[in-house]
Every structure is written in C-alpha cells, then in structure tokens.
BAFI-3210 file (N, C-alpha, C; in Angstrom, 3 decimals, decimal comma, padded with zeros to 6 digits):
// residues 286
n [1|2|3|4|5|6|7|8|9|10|11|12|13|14|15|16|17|18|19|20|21|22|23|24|25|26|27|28|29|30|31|32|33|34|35|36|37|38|39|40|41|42|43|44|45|46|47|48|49|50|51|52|53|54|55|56|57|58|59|60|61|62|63|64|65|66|67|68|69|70|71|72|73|74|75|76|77|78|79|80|81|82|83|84|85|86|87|88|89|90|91|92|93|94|95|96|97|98|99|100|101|102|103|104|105|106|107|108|109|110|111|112|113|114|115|116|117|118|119|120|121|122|123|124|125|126|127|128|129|130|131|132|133|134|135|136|137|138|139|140|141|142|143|144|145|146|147|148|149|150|151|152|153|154|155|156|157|158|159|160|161|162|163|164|165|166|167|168|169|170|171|172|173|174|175|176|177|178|179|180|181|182|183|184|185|186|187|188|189|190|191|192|193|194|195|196|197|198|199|200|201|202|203|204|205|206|207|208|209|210|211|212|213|214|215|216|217|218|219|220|221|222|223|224|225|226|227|228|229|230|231|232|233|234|235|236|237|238|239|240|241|242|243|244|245|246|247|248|249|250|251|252|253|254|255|256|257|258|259|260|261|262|263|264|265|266|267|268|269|270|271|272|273|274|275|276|277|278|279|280|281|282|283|284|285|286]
n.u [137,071|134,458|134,441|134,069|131,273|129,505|129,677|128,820|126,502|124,939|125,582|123,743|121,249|120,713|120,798|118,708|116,314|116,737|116,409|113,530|112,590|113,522|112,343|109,764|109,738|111,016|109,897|107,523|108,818|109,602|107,251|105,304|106,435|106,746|107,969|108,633|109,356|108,770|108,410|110,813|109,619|107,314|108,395|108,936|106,685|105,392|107,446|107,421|104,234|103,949|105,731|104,128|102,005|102,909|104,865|103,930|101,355|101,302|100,663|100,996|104,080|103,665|100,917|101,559|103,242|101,968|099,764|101,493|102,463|100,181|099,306|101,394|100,749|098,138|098,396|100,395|098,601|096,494|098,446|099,124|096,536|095,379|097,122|099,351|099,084|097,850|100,335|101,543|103,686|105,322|108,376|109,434|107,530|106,724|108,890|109,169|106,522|106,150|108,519|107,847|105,604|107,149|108,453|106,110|104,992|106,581|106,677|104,661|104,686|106,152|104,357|102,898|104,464|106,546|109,926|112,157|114,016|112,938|113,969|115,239|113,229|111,695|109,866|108,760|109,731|112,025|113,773|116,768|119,597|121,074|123,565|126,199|128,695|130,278|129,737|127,599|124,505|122,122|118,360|116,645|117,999|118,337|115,746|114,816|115,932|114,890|112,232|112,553|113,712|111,426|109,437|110,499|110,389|107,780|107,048|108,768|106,858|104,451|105,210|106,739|104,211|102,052|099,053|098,502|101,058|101,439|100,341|101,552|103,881|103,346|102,502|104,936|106,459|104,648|102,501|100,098|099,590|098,737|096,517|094,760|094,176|092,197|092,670|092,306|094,699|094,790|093,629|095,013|097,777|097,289|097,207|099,367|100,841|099,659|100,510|103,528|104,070|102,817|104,597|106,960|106,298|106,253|108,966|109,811|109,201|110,211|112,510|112,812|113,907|117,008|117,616|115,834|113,404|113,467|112,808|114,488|114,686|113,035|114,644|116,921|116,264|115,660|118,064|119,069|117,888|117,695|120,466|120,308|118,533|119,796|122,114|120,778|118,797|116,434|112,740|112,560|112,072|113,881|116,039|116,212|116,543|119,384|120,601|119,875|121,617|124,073|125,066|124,161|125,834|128,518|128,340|128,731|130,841|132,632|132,250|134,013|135,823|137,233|136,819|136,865|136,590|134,207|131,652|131,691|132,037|129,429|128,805|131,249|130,809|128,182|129,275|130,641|128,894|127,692|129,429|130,398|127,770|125,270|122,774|122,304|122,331|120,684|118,750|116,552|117,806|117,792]
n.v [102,898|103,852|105,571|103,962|102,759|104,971|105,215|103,203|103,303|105,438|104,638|103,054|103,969|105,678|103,620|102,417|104,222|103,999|101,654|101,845|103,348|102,000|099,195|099,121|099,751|097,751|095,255|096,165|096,575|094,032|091,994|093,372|093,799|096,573|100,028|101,962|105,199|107,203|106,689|108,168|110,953|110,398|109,916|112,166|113,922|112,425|113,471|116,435|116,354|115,301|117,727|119,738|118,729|118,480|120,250|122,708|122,616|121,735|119,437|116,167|114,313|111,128|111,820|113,625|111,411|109,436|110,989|111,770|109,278|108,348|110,290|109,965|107,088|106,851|109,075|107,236|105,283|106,366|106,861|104,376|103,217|104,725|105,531|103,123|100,717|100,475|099,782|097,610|094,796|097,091|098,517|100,547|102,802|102,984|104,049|106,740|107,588|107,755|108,931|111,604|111,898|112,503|115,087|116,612|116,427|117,418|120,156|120,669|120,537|122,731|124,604|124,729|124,356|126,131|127,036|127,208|124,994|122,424|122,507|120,072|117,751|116,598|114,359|115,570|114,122|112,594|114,566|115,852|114,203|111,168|109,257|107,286|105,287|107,338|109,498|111,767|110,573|111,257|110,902|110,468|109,324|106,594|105,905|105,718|104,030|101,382|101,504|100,693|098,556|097,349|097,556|095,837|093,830|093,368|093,638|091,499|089,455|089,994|089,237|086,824|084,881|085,103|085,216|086,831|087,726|085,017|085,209|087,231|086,322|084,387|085,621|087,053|084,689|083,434|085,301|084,695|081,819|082,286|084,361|082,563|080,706|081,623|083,775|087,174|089,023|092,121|093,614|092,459|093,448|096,035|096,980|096,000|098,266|100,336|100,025|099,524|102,666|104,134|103,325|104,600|106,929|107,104|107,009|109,125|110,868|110,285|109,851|112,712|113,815|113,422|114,784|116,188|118,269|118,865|120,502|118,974|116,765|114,202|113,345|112,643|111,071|108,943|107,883|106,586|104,703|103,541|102,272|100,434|098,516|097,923|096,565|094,765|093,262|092,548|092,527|090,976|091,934|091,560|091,428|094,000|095,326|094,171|095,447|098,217|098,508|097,885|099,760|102,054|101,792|101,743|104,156|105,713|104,823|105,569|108,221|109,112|107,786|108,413|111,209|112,778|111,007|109,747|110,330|108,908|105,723|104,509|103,916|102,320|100,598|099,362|099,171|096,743|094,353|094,709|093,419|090,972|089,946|090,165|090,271|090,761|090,789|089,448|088,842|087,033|085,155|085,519]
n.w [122,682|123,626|121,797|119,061|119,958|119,289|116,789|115,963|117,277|115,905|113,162|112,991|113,927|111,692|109,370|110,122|109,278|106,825|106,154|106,827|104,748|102,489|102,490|102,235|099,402|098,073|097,792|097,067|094,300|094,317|094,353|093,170|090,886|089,841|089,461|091,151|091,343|092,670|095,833|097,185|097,513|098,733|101,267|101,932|101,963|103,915|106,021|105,784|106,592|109,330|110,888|109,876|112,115|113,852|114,992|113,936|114,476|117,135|118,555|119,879|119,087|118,494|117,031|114,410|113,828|112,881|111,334|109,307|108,317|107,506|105,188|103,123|102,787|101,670|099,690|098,039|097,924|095,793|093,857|092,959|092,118|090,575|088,744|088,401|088,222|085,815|084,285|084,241|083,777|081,983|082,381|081,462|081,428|083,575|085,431|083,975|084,697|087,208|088,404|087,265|089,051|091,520|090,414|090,385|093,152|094,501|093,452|094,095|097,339|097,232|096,970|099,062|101,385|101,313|100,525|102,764|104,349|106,834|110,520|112,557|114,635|117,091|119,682|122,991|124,867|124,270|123,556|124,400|125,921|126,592|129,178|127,778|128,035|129,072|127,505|126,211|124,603|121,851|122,614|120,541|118,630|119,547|119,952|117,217|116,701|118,521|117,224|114,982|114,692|115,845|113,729|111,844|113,057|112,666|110,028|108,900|110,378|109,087|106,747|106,080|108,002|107,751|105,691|104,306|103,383|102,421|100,051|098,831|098,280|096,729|094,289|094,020|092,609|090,677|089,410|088,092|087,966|090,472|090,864|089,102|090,898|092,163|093,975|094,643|093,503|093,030|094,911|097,227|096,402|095,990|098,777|099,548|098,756|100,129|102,139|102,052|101,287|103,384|105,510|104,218|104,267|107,374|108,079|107,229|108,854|111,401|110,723|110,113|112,518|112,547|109,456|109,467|107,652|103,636|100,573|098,632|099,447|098,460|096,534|097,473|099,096|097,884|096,077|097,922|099,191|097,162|096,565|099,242|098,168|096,598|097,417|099,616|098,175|096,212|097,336|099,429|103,152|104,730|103,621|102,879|105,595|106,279|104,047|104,992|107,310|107,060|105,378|106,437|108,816|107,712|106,678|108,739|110,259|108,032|107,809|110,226|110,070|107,409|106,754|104,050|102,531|102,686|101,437|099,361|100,317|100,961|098,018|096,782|098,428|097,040|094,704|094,912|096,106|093,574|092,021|093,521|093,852|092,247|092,651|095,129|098,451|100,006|098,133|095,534|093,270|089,885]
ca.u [135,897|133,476|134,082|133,308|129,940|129,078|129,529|127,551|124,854|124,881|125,119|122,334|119,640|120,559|120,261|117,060|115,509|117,365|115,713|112,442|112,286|113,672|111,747|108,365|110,285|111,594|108,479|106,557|109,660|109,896|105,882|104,370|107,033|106,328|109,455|108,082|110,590|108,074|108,598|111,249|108,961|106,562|109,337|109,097|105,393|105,510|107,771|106,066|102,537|104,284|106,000|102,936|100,982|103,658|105,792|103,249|100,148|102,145|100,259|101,897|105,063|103,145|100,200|102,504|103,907|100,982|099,644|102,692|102,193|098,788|099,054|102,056|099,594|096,518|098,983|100,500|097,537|095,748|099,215|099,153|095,411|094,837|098,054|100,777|097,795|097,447|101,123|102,041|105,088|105,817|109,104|109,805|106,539|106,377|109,806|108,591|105,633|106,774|109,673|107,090|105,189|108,559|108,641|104,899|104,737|107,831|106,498|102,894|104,928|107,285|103,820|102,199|105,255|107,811|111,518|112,897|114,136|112,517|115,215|114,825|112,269|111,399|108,898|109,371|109,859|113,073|114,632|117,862|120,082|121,455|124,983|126,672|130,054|130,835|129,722|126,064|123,965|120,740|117,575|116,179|118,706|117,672|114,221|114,854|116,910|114,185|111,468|112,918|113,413|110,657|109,411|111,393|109,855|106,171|107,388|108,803|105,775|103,542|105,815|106,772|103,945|100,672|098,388|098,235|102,490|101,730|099,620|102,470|105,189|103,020|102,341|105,890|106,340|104,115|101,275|099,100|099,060|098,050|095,441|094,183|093,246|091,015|093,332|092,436|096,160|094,877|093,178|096,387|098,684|096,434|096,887|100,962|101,361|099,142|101,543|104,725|103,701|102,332|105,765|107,724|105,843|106,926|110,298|109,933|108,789|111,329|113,868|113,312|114,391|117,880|118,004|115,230|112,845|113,322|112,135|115,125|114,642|112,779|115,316|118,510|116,361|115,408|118,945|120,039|116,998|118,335|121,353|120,245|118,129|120,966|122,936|120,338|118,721|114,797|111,454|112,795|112,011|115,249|117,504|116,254|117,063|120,273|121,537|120,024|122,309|125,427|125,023|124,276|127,166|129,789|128,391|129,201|132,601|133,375|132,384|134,550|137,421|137,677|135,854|136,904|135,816|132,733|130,725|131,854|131,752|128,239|128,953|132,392|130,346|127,207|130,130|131,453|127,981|127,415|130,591|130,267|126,384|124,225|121,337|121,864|123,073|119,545|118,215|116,498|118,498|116,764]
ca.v [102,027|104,547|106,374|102,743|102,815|106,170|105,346|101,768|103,543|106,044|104,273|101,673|104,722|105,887|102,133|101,823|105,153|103,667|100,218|102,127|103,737|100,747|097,986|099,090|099,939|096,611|094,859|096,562|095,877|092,106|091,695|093,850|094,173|097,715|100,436|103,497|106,329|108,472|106,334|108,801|111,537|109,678|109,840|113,989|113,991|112,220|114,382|117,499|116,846|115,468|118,236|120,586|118,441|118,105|121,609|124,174|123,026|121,326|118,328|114,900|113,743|110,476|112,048|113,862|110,481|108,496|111,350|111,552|107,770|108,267|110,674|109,204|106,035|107,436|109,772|106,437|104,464|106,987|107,017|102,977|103,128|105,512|105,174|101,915|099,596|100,247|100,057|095,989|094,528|098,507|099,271|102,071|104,008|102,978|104,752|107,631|108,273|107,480|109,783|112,811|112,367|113,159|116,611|116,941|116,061|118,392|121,322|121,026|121,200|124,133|125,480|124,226|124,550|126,604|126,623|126,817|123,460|122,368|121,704|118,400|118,096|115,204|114,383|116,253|112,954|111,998|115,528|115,699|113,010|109,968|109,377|106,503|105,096|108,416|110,449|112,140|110,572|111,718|109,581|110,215|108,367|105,385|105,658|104,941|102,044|100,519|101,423|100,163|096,756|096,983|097,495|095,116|092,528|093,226|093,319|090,001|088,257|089,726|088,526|084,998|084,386|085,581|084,255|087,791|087,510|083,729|085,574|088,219|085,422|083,307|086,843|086,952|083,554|083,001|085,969|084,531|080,610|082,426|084,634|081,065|079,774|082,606|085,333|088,706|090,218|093,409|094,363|092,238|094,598|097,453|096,567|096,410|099,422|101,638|099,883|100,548|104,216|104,468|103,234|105,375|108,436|106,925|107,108|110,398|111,776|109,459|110,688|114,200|113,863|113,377|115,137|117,594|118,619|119,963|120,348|118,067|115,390|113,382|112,534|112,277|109,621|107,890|107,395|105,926|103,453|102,313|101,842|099,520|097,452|096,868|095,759|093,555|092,528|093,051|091,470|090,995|092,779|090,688|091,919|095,801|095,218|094,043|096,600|099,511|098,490|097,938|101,152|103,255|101,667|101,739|105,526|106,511|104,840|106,306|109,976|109,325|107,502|108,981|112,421|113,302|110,078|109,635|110,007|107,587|104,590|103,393|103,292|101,687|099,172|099,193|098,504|095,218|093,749|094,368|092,667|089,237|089,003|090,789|090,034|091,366|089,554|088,264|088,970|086,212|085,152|085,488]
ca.w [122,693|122,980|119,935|118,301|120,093|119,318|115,870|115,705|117,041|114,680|111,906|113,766|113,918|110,083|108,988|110,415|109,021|105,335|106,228|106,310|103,134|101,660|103,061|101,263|097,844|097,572|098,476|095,789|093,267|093,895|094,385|092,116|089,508|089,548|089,746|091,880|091,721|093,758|097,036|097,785|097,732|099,337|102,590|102,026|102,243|105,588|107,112|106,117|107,466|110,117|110,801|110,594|113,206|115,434|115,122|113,464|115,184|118,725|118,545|120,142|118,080|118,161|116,176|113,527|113,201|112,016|110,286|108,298|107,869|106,213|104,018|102,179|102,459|100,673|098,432|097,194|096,848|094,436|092,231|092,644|091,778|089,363|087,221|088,045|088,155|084,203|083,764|084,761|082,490|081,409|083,112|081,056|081,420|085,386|085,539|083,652|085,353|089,033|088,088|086,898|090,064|091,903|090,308|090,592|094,431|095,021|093,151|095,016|098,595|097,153|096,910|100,352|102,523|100,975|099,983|103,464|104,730|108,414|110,973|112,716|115,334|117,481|121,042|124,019|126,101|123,165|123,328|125,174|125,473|127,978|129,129|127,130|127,911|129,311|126,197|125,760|122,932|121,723|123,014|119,990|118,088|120,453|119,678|115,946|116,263|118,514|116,731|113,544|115,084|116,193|112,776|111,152|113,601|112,535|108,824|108,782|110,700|107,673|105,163|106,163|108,905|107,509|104,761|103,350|103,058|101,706|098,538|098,153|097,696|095,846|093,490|093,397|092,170|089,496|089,394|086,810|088,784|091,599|089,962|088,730|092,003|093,081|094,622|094,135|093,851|092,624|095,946|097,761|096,154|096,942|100,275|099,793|098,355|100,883|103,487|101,716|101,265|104,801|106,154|103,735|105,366|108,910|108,152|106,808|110,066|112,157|109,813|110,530|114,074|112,428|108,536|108,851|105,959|102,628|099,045|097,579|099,963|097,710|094,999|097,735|099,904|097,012|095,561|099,139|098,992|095,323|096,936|100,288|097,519|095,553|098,319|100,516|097,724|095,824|096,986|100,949|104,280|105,412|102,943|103,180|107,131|106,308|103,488|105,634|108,712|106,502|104,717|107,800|109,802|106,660|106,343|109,676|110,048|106,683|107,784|111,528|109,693|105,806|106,183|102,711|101,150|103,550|100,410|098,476|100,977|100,151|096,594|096,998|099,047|096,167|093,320|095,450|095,834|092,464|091,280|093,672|093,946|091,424|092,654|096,684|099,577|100,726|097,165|094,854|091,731|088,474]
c.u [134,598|133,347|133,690|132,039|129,589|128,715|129,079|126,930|124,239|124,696|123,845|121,651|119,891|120,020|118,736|116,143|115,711|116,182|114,189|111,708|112,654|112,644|110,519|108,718|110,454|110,421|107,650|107,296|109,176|108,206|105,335|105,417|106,800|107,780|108,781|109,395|110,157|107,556|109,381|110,459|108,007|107,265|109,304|108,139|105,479|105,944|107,394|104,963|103,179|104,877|104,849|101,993|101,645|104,254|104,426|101,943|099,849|101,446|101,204|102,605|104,319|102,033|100,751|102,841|103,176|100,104|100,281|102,262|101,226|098,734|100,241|101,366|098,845|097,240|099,768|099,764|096,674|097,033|099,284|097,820|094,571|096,277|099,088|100,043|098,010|098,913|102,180|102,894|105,651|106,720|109,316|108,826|106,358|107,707|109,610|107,991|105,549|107,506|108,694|106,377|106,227|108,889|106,919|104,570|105,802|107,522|105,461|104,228|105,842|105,882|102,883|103,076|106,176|108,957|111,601|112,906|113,727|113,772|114,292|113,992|111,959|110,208|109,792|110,323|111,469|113,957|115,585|118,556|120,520|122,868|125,541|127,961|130,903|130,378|127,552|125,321|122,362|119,620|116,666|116,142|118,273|116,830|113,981|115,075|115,633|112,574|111,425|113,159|112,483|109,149|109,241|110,786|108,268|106,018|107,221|107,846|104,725|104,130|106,014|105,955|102,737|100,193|098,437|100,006|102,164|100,952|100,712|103,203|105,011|103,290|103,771|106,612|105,857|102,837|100,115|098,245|098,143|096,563|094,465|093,413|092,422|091,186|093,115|093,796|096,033|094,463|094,319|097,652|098,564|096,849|098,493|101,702|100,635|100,173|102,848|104,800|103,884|103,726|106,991|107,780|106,516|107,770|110,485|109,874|109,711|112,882|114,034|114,066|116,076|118,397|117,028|114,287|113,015|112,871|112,904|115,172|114,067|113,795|116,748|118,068|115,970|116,547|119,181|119,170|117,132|119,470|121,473|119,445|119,055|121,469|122,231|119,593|116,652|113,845|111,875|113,288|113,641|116,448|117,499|116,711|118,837|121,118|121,361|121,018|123,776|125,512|125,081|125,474|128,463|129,798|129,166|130,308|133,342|133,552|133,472|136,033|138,632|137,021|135,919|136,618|134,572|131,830|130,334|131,595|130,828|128,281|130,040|131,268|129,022|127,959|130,680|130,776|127,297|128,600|130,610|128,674|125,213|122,904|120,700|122,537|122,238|118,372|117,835|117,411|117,530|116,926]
c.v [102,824|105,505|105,586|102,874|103,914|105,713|104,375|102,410|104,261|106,062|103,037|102,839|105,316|104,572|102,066|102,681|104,763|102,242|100,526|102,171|102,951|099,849|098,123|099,115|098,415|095,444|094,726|096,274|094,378|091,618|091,869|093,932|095,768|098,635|101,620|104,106|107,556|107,889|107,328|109,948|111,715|110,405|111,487|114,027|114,021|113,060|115,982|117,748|116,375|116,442|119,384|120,247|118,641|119,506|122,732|123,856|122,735|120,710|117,358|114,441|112,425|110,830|112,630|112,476|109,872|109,442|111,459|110,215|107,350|109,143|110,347|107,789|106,101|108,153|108,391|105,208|105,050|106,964|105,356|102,931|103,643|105,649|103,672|101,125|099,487|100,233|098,598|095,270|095,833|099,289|100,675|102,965|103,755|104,055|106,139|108,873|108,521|108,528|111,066|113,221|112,415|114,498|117,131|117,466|117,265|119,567|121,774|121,447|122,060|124,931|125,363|124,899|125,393|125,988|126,258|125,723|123,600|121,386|120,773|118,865|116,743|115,377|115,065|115,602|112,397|113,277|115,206|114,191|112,139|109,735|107,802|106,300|106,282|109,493|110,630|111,700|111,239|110,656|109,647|109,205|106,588|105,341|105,255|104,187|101,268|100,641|100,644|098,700|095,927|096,549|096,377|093,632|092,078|092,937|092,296|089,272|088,356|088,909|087,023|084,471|084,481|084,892|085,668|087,906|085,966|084,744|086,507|087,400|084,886|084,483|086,662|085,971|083,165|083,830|085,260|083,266|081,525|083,490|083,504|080,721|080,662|083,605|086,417|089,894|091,097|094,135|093,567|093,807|096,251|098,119|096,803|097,279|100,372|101,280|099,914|101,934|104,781|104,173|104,305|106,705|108,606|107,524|108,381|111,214|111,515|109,735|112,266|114,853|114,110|114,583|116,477|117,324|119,006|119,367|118,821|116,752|114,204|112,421|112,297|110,795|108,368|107,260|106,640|104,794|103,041|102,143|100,108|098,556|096,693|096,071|094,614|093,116|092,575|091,756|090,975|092,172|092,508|091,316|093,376|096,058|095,340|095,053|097,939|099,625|098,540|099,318|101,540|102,933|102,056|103,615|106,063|106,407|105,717|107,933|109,922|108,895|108,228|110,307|112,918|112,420|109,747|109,434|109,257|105,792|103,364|103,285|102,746|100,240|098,747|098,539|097,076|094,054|093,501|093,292|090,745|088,802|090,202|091,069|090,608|090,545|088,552|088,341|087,821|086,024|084,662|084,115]
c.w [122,612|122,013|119,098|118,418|119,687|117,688|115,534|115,749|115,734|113,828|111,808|112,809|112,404|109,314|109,020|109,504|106,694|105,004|106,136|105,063|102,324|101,632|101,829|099,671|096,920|097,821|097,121|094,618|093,267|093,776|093,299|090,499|088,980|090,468|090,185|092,147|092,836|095,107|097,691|098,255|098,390|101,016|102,849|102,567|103,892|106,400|107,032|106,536|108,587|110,920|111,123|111,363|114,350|115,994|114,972|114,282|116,761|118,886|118,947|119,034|117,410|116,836|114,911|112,783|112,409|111,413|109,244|107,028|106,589|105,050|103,230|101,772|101,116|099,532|097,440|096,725|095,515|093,525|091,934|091,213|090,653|088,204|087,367|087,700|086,583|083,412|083,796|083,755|081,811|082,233|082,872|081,563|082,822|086,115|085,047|084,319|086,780|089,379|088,054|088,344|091,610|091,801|090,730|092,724|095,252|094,955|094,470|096,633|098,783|097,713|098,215|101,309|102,622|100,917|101,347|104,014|106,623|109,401|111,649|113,902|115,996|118,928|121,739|124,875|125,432|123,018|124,461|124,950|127,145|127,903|128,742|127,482|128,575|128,453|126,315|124,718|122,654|121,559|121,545|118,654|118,337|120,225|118,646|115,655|117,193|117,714|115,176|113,937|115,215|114,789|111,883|111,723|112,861|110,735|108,263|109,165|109,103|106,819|105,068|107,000|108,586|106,080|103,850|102,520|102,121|100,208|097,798|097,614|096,775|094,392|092,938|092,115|090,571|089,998|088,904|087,231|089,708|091,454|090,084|089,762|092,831|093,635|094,044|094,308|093,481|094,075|097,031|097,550|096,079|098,282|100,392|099,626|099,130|101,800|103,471|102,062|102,637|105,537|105,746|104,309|106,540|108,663|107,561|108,425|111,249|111,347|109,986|111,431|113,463|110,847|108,603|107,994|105,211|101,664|098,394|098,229|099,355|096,980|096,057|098,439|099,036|095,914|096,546|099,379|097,706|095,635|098,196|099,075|096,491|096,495|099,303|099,376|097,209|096,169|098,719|102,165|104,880|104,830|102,725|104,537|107,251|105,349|104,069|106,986|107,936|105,846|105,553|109,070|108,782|106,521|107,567|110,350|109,655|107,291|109,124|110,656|108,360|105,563|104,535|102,064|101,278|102,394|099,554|099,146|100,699|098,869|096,337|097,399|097,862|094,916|093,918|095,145|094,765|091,402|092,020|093,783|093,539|092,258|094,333|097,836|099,963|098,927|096,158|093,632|090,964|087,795]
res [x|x|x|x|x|x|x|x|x|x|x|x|x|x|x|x|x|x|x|x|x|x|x|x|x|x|x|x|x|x|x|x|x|x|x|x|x|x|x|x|x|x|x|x|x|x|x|x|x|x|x|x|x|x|x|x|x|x|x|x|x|x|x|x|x|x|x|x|x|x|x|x|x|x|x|x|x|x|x|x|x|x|x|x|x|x|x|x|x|x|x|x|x|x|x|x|x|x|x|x|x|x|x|x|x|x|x|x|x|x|x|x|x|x|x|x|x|x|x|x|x|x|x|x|x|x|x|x|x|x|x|x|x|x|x|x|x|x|x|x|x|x|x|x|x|x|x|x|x|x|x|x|x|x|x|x|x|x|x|x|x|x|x|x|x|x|x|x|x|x|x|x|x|x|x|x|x|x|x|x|x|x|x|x|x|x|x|x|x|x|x|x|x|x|x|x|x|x|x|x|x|x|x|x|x|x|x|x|x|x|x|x|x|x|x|x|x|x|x|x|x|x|x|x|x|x|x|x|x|x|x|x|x|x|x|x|x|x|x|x|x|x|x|x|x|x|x|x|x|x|x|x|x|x|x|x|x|x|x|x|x|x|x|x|x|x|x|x|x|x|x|x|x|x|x|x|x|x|x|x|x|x|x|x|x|x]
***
C-alpha cells in the first residue's frame, strides 16, 4: 500500500509541474490560434534566473520563483509582440519561427549560463522530507502538488469566472464577432500570453526542485507538453489539469512497474487518445 502511495504522489507532483507548462500552451493554442514551440523554452528560462536568484545569489526560493515567473513573462510577450502578433492564420510560419526562437533562446543561455546542467534546488523550509506511511518523502514534492492545485484553482476562476476569461472564450468562438462588438482582443491576448509565459517560467523553477536545469530542457519539456495537450485536450485549463495528472501518474507507475518500457507509457497512452477521441478527453471537437 505504500509503495502505491509513494507512487500517486509522485506521479501527482510530476503531473502538476506537466499541468503547468501545459496549461498556458494550450490556452494560447485554443485562444489565439497561435502554435508557440518556444513555450518549452520559455520553462528553461524560468528555471535559470530562478536558479541564479535563489542558488547563485541565496536569495528566498520564493523570490527566484517569481523572478523566474517574469522573465519568461516579458521574454514571451516581446516574441508574442514583436513577431506572432503579425503571424494570425500562419501555422506554418508560427511553427517556424517559435521553433527558431527555441534554438535562439538556448544558444543565448549556453552563452549566459553555460553547458553544465544545475542540479535541483528548492527552499530551505521544503528541503528534507516527512514520514509517509512509514516511508520518507520529499516535502518538496508536496509543495508542488499543492501549489499546482492551488494553481489550477486560480486558473479555472479566470477562465470560466471572470469577464476577462468571458472575452477569451468568446475569442475562441468567433474572433472577428467579438472584435465587432468593441473588444480589444489584441491587448486581451497580450494579457494571455504574458500569463501563459509567466506560468511557464513558474513551473520551470518548481520543476527544478525535481529535474534540475539544463541547456536541452527546452525541447524535452516541450515534447511532454505536446503530449498532455493531446491527451486533455486544446483551449482548456481543465483538460491540461487532467492530461498532466494522467501522464505523471501513468509515468510513474510505468517507471515502478515496466522500468524498461517506462518510456514508452505516455505515448502508448497519447496513441489510445488519439485513436478513441481526437480531439482530447476535455478537448473541443472541431
């Protein structure tokens, strides 16, 4: 029984840190119609300035965190702002160029931070761990899963509870009506894409606690967030919630039950959802 729990949680506090970097991706997909490949990178950013506020200059984990936050923010509103903006019905060239600033963003913090990868790092108050079932876990593990709920709570009120969520849906919907009646969805989606970004960062820095930093982190966390959007589904906080918890529990089964197939798991489970429901589990149909 507690090797079960050990491994819920487990795959809880991965989920959540998946549900991060998802959440904003899919957001900006189903909203803006815009395909950012340099969200993953985005999630690097974060945990490198985080990282040098918190480790290199021993600043509060807290402050790390929401610096993190911001400069993946501000770094993906100037690529919103100064290039996707001019790129609206142009999947190809949003893929492209999203994609370029992926190698761009990578090179710059080869040349900021260096090659070597930063091991994981978390608060003082979150180091060590608490006794579980009999078994030691790490409180920092715990801190992700509620913070990601916690998350996940404030998410959803924007999205289905707020007037600034009623302009996104409507956006979704029919852009052009809603245009019509006076909405400024260019400074809306301004607004959704600094707070994607800015979350993507989070979870960069809340992700370190568990993976660390490095150079290639970009392009591995941004395959595993095109994975949770396939599976919960594009254009909902609800259904990035739900494919980052199934992914991060199916992963960490997989690695306790199938170590040698462990890898395959989430794409076993990505080929299923693509075979009975195209479109996601909580995902709109076209």
């Amino acid at each position: 029984m507690e090797q079960v729990t050990i491994n819920l949680l487990n795959g809880l506090s991965y989920g959540m840190v998946l549900f991060l970097i998802a959440s904003g991706m899919s957001v900006v997909m189903g909203a803006m119609n815009i395909i950012n490949l340099a969200h993953g990178v985005l999630y690097m950013v974060g945990g490198y300035v985080g990282w040098t506020i918190a480790v290199k200059f021993g600043a509060p984990f807290a402050l790390g965190l929401l610096t993190g936050g911001l400069a993946a923010g501000f770094t993906g509103l100037v690529i919103e702002r100064g290039f996707l903006r001019h790129l609206y019905k142009q999947p190809n060239e949003q893929v492209l160029l999203s994609f370029g600033f992926v190698y761009i963003l990578t090179n710059l913090s080869l040349w900021v931070w260096g090659g070597w990868p930063r091991m994981p790092f978390t608060a003082k108050v979150l180091s060590g761990s608490i006794e579980i079932l009999g078994r030691a876990y790490p409180k920092a593990r715990l801190a992700i899963i509620l913070i990601g709920v916690i998350l996940a709570i404030v998410l959803w009120w924007l999205q289905d509870k707020t007037r600034v969520g009623a302009m996104v849906r409507a956006g979704m919907d029919n852009k052009e009506m809603t245009m019509g009646l006076g909405i400024n969805l260019e400074r809306v989606f301004a607004v959704v894409f600094f707070v994607a970004s800015f979350i993507a960062g989070l979870a960069g820095v809340l992700g370190a606690q568990l993976l660390g930093v490095y150079n290639a982190l970009g392009l591995e966390i941004l395959l595993l967030a095109l994975i949770v959007i396939i599976v919960g589904g594009v254009g909902s906080v609800q259904g990035a919630l739900l494919g980052g918890i199934l992914i991060g529990v199916i992963d960490a089964f997989g690695r306790a039950l199938f170590p040698k197939f462990a890898m395959f798991t989430m794409y076993f489970t990505m080929i299923i959802i693509l075979l009975v429901r195209p479109s996601g589990l909580l995902g709109r149909r076209a």
